[in-house]
C-alpha positions in Angstrom: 30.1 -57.9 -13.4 28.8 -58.7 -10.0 29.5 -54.6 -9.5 27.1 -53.4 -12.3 24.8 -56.0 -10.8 24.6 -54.6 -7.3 25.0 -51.0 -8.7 21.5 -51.5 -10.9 19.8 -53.3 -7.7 20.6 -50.3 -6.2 19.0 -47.9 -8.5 15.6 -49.5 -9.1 13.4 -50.4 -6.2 11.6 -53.1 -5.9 8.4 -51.5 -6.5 8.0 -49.0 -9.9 5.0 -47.2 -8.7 6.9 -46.3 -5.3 9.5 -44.9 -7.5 7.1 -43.1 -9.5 5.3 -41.8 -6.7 8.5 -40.6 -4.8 9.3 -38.6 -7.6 5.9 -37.0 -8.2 6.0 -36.1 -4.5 9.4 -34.1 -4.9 7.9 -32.6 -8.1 5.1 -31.5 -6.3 7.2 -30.2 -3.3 9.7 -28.7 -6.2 6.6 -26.7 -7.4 5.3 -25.9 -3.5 9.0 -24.6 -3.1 9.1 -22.5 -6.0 5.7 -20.9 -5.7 6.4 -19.6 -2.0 9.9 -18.1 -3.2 8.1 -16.6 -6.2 5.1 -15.4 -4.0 8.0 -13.7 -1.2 10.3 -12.0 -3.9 6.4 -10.5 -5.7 6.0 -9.0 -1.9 10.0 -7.4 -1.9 9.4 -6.4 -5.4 6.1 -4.4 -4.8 7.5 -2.2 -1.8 9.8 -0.9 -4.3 7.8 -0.2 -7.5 5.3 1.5 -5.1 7.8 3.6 -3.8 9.6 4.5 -7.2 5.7 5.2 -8.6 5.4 7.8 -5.5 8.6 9.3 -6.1 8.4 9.8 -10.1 5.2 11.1 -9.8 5.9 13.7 -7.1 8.7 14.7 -9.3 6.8 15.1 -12.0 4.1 17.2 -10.2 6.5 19.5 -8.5 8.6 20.4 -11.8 5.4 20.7 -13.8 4.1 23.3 -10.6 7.9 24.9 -10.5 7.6 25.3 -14.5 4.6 27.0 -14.4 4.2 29.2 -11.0 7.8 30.6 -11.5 7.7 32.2 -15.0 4.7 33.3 -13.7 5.5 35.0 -10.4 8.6 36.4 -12.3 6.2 38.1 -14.8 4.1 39.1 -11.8 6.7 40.9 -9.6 8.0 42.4 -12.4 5.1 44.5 -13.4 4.7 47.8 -11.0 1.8 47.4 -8.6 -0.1 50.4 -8.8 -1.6 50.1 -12.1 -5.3 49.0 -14.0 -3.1 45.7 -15.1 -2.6 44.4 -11.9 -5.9 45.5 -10.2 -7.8 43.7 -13.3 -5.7 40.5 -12.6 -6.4 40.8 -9.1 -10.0 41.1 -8.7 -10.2 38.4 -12.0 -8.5 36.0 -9.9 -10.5 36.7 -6.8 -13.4 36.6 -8.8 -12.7 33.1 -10.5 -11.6 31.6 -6.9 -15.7 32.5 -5.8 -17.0 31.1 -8.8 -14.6 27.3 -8.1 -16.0 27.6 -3.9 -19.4 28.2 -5.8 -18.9 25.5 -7.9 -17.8 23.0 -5.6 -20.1 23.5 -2.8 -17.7 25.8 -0.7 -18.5 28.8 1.3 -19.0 31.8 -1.3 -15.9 34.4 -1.1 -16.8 37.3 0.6 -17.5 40.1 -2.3 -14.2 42.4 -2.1 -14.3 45.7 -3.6 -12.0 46.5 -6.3 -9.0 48.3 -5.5 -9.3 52.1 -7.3 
């Protein structure tokens, strides 16, 4: 019995608020701990979203561009040159690029004749 006896002094201290306040510190120092290792895995973590973000979204913008401007030169280069069809879509391009300069403040584009 004398065992059990020295095995309980052991365990309690003589003062109870000591005790308490021992373990409130390492709680305290627990949550300190934690917060740091939570705040340094947020700042790995962000790198790599930020990265991912970038990448999906210049995928996404280049097959969107490749989907459209390809069909669209294909159709283009098919079609002969020297015909009403392609001067229309010529000076109608040329003519809506003056009128987004105007638009946005930019110099005007020079006034091209159309091709006869």
């Amino acid at each position: 019995m004398s065992q059990d006896t020295n095995a309980t002094d052991a365990v309690q201290s003589p003062d109870p608020l000591a005790a308490v306040a021992d373990a409130m510190q390492a709680a305290a120092e627990s949550v300190t701990q934690g917060a740091a290792a939570a705040r340094d895995a947020a700042g790995r973590a962000l790198p790599s979203v930020g990265l991912f973000t970038n990448r999906l979204l210049y995928s996404t913008c280049y097959a969107v561009s490749y989907g459209v401007v390809f069909p669209m030169a294909l159709v283009a280069l098919s079609i002969p040159q020297n015909n009403p069809l392609v001067h229309g879509m010529i000076d109608g391009s040329r003519a809506a690029r003056g009128k987004v300069d105007e638009i946005l403040g930019g110099a005007k584009a020079p006034e091209q004749a159309p091709a006869a």
